[in-house]
C-alpha positions in Angstrom: 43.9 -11.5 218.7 46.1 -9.6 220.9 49.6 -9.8 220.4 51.8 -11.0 222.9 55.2 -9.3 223.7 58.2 -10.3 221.5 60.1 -13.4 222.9 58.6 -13.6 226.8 58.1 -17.2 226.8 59.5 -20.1 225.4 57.2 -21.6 222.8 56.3 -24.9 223.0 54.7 -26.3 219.6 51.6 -27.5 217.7 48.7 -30.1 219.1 46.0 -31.5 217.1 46.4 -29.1 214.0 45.0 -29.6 210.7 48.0 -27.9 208.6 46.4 -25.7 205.6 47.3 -26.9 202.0 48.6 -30.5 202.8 46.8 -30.9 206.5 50.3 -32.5 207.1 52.7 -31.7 210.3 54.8 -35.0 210.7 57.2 -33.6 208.4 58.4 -33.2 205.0 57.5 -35.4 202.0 58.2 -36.3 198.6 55.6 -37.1 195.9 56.0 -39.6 192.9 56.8 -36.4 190.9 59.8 -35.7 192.5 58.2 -32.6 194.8 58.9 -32.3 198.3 56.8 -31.1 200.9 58.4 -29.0 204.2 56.0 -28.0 207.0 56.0 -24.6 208.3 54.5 -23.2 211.2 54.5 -19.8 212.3 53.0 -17.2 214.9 50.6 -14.7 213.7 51.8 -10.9 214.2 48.8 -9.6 213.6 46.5 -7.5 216.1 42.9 -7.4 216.0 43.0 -9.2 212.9 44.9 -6.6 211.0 48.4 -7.7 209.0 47.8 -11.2 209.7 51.0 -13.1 209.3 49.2 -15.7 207.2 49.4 -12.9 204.2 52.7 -12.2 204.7 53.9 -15.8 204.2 51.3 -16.8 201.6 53.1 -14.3 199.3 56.7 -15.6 200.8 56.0 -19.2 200.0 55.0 -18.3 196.6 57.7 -16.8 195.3 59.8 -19.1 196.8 57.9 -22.4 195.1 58.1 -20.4 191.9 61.7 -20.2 192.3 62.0 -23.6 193.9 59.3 -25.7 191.6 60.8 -29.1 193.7 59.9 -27.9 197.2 55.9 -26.7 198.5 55.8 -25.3 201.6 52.6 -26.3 204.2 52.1 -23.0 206.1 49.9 -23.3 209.3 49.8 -19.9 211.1 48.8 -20.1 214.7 48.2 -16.8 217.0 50.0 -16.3 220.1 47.7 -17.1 222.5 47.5 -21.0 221.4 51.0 -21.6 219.7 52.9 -22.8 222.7 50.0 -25.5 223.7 49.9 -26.8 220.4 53.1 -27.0 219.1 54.1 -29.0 222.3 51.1 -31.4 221.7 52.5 -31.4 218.2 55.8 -32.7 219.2 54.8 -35.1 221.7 53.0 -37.2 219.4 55.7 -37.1 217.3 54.5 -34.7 214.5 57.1 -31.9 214.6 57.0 -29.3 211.4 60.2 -29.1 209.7 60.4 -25.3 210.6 58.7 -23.8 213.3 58.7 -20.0 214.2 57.8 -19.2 217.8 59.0 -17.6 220.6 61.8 -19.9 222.0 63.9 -22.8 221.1 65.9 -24.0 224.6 64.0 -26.8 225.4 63.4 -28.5 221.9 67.8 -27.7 221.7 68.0 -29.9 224.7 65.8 -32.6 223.9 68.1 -33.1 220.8 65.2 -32.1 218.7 67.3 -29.5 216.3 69.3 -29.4 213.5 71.8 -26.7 214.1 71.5 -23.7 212.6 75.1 -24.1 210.3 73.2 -27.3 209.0 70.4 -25.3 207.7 71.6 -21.8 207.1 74.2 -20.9 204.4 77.3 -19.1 205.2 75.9 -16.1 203.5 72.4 -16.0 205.5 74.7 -16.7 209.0 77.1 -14.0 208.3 73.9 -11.9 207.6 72.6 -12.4 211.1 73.4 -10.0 214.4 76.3 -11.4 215.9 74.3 -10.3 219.3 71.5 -11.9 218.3 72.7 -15.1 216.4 75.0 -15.2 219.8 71.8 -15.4 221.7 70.9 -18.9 219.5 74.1 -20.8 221.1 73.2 -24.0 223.5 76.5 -25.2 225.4 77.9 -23.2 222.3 76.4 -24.8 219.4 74.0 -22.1 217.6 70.0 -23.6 217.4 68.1 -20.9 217.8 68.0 -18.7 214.4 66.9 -15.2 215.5 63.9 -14.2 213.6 62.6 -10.5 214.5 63.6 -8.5 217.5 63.0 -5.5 219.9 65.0 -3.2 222.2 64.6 -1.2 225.3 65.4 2.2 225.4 64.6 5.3 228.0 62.3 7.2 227.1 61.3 11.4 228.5 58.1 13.5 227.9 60.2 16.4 226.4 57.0 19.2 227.8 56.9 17.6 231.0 61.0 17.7 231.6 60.5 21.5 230.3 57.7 22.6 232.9 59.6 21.1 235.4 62.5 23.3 233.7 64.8 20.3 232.6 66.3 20.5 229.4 65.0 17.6 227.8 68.3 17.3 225.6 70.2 16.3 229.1 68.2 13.3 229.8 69.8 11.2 232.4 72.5 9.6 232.1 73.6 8.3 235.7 70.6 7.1 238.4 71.6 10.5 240.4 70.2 12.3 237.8 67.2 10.4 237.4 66.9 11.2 241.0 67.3 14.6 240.7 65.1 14.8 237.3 62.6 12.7 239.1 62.4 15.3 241.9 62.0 18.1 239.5 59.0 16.3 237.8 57.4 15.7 241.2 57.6 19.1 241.9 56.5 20.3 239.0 53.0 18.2 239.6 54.1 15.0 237.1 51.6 12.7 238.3 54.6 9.8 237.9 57.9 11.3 237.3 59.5 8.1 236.9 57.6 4.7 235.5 58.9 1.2 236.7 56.1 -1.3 236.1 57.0 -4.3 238.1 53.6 -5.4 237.8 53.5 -9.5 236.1 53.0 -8.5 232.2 56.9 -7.6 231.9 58.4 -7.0 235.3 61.3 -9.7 233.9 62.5 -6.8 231.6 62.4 -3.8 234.0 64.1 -5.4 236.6 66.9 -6.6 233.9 67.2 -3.3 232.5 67.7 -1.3 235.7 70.1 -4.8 236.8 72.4 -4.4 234.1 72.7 -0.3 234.2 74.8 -1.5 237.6 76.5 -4.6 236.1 74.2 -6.9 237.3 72.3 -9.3 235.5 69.8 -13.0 236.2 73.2 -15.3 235.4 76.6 -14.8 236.0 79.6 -16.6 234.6 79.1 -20.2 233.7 75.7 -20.0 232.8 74.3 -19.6 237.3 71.7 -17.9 238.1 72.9 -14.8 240.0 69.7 -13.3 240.6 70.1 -12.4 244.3 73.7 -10.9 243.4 75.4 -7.8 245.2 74.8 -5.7 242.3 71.4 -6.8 241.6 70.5 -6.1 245.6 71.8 -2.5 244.9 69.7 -2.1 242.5 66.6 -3.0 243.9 67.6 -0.5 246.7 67.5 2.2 244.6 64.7 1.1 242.9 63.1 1.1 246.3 64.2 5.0 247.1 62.8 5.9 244.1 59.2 4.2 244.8 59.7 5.2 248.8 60.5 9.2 247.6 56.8 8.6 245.6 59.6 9.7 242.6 57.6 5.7 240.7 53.9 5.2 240.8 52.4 4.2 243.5 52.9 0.3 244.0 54.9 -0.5 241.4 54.7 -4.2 241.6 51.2 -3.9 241.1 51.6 -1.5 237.6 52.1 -3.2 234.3 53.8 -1.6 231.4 50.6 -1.5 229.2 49.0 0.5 231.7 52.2 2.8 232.5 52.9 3.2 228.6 49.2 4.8 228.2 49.7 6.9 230.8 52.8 8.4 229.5 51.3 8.6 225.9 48.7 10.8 227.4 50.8 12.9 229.7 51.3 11.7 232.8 54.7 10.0 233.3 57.9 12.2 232.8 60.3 8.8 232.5 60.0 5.5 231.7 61.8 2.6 229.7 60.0 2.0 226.3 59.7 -0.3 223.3 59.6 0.5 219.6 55.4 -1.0 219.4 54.9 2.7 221.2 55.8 4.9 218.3 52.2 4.8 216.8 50.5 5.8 220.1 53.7 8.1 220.7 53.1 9.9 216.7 53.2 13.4 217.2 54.6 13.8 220.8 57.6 15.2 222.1 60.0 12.8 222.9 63.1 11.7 223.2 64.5 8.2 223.0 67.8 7.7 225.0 70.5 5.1 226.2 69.2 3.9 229.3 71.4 5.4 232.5 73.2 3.3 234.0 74.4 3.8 238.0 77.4 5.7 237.4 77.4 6.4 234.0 74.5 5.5 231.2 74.1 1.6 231.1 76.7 -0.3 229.0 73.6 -2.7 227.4 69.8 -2.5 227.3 67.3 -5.2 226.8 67.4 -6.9 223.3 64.4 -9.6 222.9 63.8 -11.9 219.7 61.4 -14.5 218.2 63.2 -17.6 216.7 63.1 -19.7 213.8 64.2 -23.2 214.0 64.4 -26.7 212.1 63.4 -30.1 213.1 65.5 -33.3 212.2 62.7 -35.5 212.0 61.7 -35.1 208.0 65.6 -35.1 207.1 64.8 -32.5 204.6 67.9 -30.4 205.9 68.5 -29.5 202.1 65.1 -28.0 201.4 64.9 -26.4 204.7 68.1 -24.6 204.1 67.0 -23.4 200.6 63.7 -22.2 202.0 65.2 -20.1 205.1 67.9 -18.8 202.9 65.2 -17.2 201.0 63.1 -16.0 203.6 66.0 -14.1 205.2 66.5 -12.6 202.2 66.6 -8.7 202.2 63.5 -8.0 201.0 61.5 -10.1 203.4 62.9 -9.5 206.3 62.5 -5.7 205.9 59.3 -6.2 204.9 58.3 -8.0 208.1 60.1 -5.2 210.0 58.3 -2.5 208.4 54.8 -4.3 208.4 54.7 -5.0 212.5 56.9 -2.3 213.4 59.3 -4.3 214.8 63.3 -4.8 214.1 65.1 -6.6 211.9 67.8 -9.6 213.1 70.0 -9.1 209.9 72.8 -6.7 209.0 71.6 -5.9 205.7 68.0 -5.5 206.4 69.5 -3.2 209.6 71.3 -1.1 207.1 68.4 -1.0 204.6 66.0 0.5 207.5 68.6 3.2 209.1 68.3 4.6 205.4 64.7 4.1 205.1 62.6 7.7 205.4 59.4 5.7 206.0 61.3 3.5 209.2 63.2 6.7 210.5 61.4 6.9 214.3 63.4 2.9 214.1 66.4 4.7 214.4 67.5 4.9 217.8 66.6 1.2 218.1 68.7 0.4 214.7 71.5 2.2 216.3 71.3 0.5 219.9 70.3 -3.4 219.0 74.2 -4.5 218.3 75.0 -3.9 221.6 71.3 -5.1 223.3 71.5 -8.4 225.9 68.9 -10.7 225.5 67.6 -13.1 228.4 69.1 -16.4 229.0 67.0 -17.7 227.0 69.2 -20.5 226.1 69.1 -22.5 229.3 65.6 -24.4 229.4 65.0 -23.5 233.1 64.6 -20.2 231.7 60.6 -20.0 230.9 60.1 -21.2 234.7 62.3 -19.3 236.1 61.1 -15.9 234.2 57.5 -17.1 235.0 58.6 -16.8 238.6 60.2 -13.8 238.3 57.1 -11.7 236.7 54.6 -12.2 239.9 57.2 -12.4 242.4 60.5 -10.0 242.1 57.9 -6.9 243.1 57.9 -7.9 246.3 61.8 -7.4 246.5 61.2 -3.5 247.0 59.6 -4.2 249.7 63.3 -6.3 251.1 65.6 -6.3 248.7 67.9 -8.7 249.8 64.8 -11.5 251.2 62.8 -10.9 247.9 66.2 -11.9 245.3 67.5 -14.7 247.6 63.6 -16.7 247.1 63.9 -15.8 244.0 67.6 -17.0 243.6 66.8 -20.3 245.2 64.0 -21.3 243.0 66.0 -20.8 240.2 68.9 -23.3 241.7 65.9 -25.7 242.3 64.8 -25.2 238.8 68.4 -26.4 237.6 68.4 -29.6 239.6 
């Protein structure tokens, strides 16, 4: 199974699933002696079949039932590729889990589907969480969503390749002049792609947000509107387009996706591009360095932040043992374990501060230090899934017109909303 990138869809839930242990998945329960049941259903991190995430809970759920002896947890792990599909069949015949743990929560928010996360977090675990993060939970203000493991976006510069092009790679860019100019050097120097922008459909949501907010732009503005076809936003697509028109990008960038431009630069051929903590095993002994992203007149106030959520179902009215059973899986120790096991970054302050210190998790570091201050997508408005779906196989076309390419864009996302 192939992973899918961290928190680019909005899950939808569990079909016709036979739950391991109990075969259960209409909620908790409660025996004759007094035990309660809670249904849990997760995505698997694993790749290939290597750390599955069934593992990982298994050993969760039994310390916690050894601690617990009242509550049993009924694990189903389902991979990526199938969650959304069967969790929504799940929830239409009426046979929600108790927790779920998936890629978004907007929709099931809105349906009125949720306990909120105060009801089933204590204050401890809350005040534990990333304000940024836990922020990015709130529906018309009221916190859902619980952030459950995250990513961030930062810039990222072949250190040989800015050298034979006689950079210094400890001045990486920070304004998009100097990309320009660094760009330039690289193409001179023979850089097959000085500069990587894949606006191909895996991810071209996140590039274009990233390069978006380095000039203040963003997909909303205030009040929760879309704003995708916004002054700002127009300007950046403009320079985006110089960049791909000075052959500074690869050729046809809304044709390139970031899997294919992220090989490329691990073996040598892009100078620039924005990358992701899952490259620092295929980036292990190279010369990098990982940067703020620049910004258009100065290096970029924010940079992408993504996250997977956890989230509890009213239906079995087990807020009690729900909160007892979250409390403990955000404790420390798991949540740095998850971090360290998929490479990936933790949503709480301690686990945070336990990693930074951590000489195993030390290539984390530049992430650890940048994720407080990382935007994540709207991903609390439910028009949000369609709208970035949109977004992926369409918004290449805007280098080719800038302003035509954000206004189709901007209007299917104010048809969306009505």
């Amino acid at each position: 199974m192939k992973r899918r990138p961290l928190a680019l869809s909005l899950a939808g839930t569990v079909g016709a699933l036979v739950l391991t242990a109990c075969g259960g998945g209409s909620g908790a329960s409660t025996g004759a002696n007094g035990v309660t049941t809670i249904t849990f259903v997760a995505a698997d991190y694993g790749s290939n079949g290597d750390n599955p995430s069934q593992a990982y809970w298994q050993d969760v759920i039994k310390a916690f039932e050894k601690k617990n002896p009242k509550i049993k947890v009924d694990l189903q792990v389902i991979n990526w590729n199938d969650i959304d599909a069967q969790v929504k069949t799940m929830v239409q015949n009426g046979n929600q889990p108790d927790v779920l743990q998936t890629g978004g929560y907007a929709d099931f928010a809105r349906s009125g589907l949720l306990y909120s996360a105060p009801e089933v977090l204590s204050d401890a675990t809350a005040s534990d969480l990333i304000p940024a993060m836990a922020d990015a939970g709130r529906q018309d203000g009221t916190a859902y969503g619980i952030p459950f493991v995250s990513s961030a976006r930062m810039f990222l510069v072949n250190n040989a390749l800015f050298r034979k092009a006689g950079l210094d790679p400890k001045k990486p860019p920070q304004t998009w002049a100097e990309v320009t100019a660094d760009a330039t050097a690289l193409k001179k120097a023979g850089v097959e792609v000085p500069l990587g922008v894949p606006l191909g459909k895996e991810e071209a949501q996140a590039e274009s947000f990233i390069w978006m907010m380095g000039n203040g732009g963003g997909y909303q503005g205030t009040g929760g509107k879309y704003a995708i076809n916004s002054p700002a936003n127009v300007e950046t697509f403009a320079q985006l387009k110089k960049w791909a028109d000075a052959g500074l990008t690869e050729k046809s960038p809304a044709a390139v996706n970031r899997t294919d431009l992220t090989k490329n630069f691990a073996s040598g051929k892009v100078g620039m591009l924005n990358g992701f903590p899952g490259q620092l095993a295929e980036l292990k002994g190279m010369d990098v360095t990982w940067t703020a992203m620049p910004g258009a007149h100065a290096k970029s106030p924010s940079t992408l932040g993504v996250a997977d959520w956890v989230m509890a179902f009213k239906k079995g009215g087990h807020k009690r043992e729900i909160k007892a059973f979250l409390d403990f899986a955000y404790g420390k120790e798991n949540t740095v374990r998850f971090a360290k096991t998929y490479n990936l970054l933790p949503v709480t302050q301690s686990a945070r501060a336990a990693l930074a210190t951590d000489p195993a998790t030390k290539d984390l570091a530049p992430f650890l230090g940048i994720l407080p201050t990382a935007t994540s997508y709207p991903i609390s408005d439910p028009t949000w899934p369609g709208v970035s779906a949109q977004i992926k196989t369409q918004i290449g076309s805007a280098l080719d017109d800038p302003q035509k390419g954000l206004d189709a864009l901007q209007k299917a996302a104010e048809q969306a909303g009505q």
